[in-house]
C-alpha positions in Angstrom: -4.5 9.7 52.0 -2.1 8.9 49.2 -2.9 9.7 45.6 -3.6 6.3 43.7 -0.8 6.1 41.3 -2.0 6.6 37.6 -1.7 3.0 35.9 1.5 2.4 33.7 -0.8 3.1 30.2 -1.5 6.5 31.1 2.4 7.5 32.3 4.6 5.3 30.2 6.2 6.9 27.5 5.7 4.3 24.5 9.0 3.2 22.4 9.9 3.8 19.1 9.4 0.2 18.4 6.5 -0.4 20.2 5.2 3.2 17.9 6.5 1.7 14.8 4.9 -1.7 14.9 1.7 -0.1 15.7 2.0 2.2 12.9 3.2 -0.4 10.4 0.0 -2.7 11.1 -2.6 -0.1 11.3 -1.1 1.1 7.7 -1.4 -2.4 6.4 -5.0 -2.4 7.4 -5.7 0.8 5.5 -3.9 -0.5 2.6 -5.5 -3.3 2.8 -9.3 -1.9 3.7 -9.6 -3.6 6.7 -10.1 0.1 8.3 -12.1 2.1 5.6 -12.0 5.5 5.0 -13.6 8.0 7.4 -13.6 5.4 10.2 -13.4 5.8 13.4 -10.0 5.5 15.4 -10.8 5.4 19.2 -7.5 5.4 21.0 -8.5 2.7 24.1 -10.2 0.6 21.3 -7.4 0.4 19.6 -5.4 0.0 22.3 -7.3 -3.2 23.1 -7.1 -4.9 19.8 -3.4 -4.4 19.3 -2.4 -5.6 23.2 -0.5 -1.7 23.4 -1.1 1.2 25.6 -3.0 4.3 24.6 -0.3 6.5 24.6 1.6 3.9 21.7 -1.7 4.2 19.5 -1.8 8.2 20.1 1.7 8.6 19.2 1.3 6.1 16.1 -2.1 8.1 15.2 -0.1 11.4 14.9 2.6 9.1 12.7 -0.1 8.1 10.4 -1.8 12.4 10.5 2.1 13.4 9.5 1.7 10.6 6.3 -1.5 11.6 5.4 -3.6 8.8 6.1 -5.7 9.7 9.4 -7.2 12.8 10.1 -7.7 13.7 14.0 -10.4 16.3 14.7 -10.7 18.3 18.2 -13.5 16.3 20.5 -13.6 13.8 17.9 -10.5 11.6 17.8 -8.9 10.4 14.8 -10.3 8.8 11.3 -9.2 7.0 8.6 -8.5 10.1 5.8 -10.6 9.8 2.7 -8.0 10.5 0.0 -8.9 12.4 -2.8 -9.0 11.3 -6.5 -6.8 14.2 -7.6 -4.0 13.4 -4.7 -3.9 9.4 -6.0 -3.0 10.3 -9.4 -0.3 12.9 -8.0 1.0 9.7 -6.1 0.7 7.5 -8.9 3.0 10.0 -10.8 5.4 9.6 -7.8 5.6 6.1 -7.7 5.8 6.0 -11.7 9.5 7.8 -11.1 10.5 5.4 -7.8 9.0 2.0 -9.1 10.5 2.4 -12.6 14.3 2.7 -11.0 13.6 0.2 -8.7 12.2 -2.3 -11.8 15.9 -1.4 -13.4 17.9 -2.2 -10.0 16.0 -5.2 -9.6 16.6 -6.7 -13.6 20.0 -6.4 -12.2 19.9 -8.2 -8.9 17.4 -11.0 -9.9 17.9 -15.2 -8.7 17.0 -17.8 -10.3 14.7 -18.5 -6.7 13.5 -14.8 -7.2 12.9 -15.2 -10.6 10.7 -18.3 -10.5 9.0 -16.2 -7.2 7.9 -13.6 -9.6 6.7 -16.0 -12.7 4.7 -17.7 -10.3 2.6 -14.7 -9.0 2.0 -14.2 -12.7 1.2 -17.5 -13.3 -2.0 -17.0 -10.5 -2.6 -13.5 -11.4 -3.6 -15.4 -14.5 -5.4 -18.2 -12.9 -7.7 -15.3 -10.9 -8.7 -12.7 -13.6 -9.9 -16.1 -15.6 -12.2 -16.8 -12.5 -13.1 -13.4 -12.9 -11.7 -12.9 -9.3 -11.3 -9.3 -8.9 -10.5 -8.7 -5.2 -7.9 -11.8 -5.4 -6.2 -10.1 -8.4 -6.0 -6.8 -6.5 -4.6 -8.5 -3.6 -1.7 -10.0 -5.8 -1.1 -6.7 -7.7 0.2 -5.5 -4.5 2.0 -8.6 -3.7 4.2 -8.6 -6.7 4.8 -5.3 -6.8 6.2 -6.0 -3.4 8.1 -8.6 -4.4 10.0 -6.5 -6.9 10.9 -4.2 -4.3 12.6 -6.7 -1.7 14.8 -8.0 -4.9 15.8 -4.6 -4.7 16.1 -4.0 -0.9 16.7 -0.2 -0.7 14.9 0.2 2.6 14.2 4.2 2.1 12.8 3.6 -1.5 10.6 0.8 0.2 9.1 2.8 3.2 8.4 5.7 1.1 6.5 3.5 -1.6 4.7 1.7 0.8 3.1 5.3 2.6 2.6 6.0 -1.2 0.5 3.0 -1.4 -1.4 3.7 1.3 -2.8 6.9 0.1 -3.9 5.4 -3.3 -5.4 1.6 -1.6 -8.8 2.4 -1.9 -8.5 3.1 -5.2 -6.8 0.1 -6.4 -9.7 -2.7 -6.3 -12.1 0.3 -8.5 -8.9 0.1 -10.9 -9.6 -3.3 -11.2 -13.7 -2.9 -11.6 -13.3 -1.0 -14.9 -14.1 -3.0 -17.9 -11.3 -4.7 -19.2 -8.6 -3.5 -17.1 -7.9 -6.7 -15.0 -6.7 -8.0 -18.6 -5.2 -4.8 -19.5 -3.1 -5.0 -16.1 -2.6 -8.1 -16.2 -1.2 -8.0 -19.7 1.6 -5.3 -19.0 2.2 -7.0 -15.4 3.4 -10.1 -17.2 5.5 -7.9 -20.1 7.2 -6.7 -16.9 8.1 -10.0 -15.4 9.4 -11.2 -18.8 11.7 -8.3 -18.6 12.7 -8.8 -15.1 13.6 -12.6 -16.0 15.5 -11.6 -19.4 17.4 -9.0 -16.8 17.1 -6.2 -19.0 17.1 -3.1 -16.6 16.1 -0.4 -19.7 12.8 -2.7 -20.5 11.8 -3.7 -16.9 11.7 0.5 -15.9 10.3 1.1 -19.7 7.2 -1.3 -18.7 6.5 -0.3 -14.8 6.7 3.3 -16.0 4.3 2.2 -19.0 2.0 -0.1 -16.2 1.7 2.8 -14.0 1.3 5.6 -16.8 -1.7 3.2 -17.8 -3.6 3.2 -14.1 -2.7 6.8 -14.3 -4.7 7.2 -17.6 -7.2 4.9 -16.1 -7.6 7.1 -12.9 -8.4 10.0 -15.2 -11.9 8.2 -16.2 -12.8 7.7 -12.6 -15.5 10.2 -10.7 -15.1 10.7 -7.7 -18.6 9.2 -6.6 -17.8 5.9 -8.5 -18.3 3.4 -5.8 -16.5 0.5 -4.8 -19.0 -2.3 -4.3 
């Protein structure tokens, strides 16, 4: 009797676009805490929820291990990594050199349409910290700093920002739970839009590198065991 032959999920090789899209939106979903650290990542689950094969969410797994965001154990599968305090201030460091030059390219490139773009996430940054919002204002921390980079475009600077960002997300909304920082943030955010709109590259990198040498600080008076909720 003839072998059944194996279904096309077990034998098809999965493409590099196919990879990368599954890679992309399982990195937004750790940025964004959908998936929280040390959870589980079963391959066919996955699989399932994304409409992929298994073989795309193994090869987009070991994408994610090489980054530094999922940890696969033998017999156990993958997991969301659990990032140490100590390597998110190393990162913040790094993105304090690669945000800063892209804040001066992007004084330099600015519309009038981005411009008015960038007041505007200001302008409800202010609106939530008022409310006392905190997991809105997080949210829109990450959004204009996004913003600034697509003024910018420089697609390498990007990627490597946004696996950067990844590493540090679960930090970012117990940034935002320490007394008075919301204002404090929110404070230098909007000195760094002013500078963006006047189109001053020297003051746009001298207040990212001052916003991010502030969450740095700020990371410093964090434990390890302070929670999140």
């Amino acid at each position: 009797m003839d072998r059944p032959a194996k279904s096309q999920e077990n034998t098809a090789l999965p493409s590099q676009t196919d990879t990368e899209q599954v890679v992309a939106r399982l990195r937004t979903a750790i940025i964004e805490g959908t998936l929280s650290p040390n959870q589980r990542l079963p391959e066919l689950e996955l699989a399932q929820k994304l409409g992929c094969g298994r073989l795309t969410v193994r090869s987009a797994l070991l994408a994610l291990e090489k980054e530094g965001l999922v940890v696969r154990e033998p017999n156990r599968g993958a997991r969301v990594r659990d990032i140490p305090l100590e390597e998110v201030m190393e990162v913040t460091e790094a993105r304090m050199a690669l945000e800063g030059l892209l804040a001066r390219k992007a004084a330099t490139r600015l519309t009038d349409e981005t411009a008015q773009n960038l007041l505007a996430i200001i302008t409800e940054m202010e609106t939530v910290v008022a409310a006392g919002d905190l997991l809105r204002y997080s949210e829109l921390n990450r959004k204009l700093h996004r913003a600034i980079r697509e003024v910018v475009g420089a697609h390498i600077i990007r990627q490597l920002l946004e696996q950067l960002d990844a590493l540090m997300a679960r930090f970012q909304f117990r940034l935002a739970l320490v007394p008075g920082r919301a204002q404090q943030s929110l404070a230098q955010h909007r000195a760094l839009v002013e500078a963006l709109v006047a189109r001053d590259p020297q003051e746009a990198e001298r207040r990212m590198r001052e916003h991010l040498e502030s969450v740095h600080d700020t990371l410093t008076r964090l434990t390890p065991t302070t929670t999140v909720l």
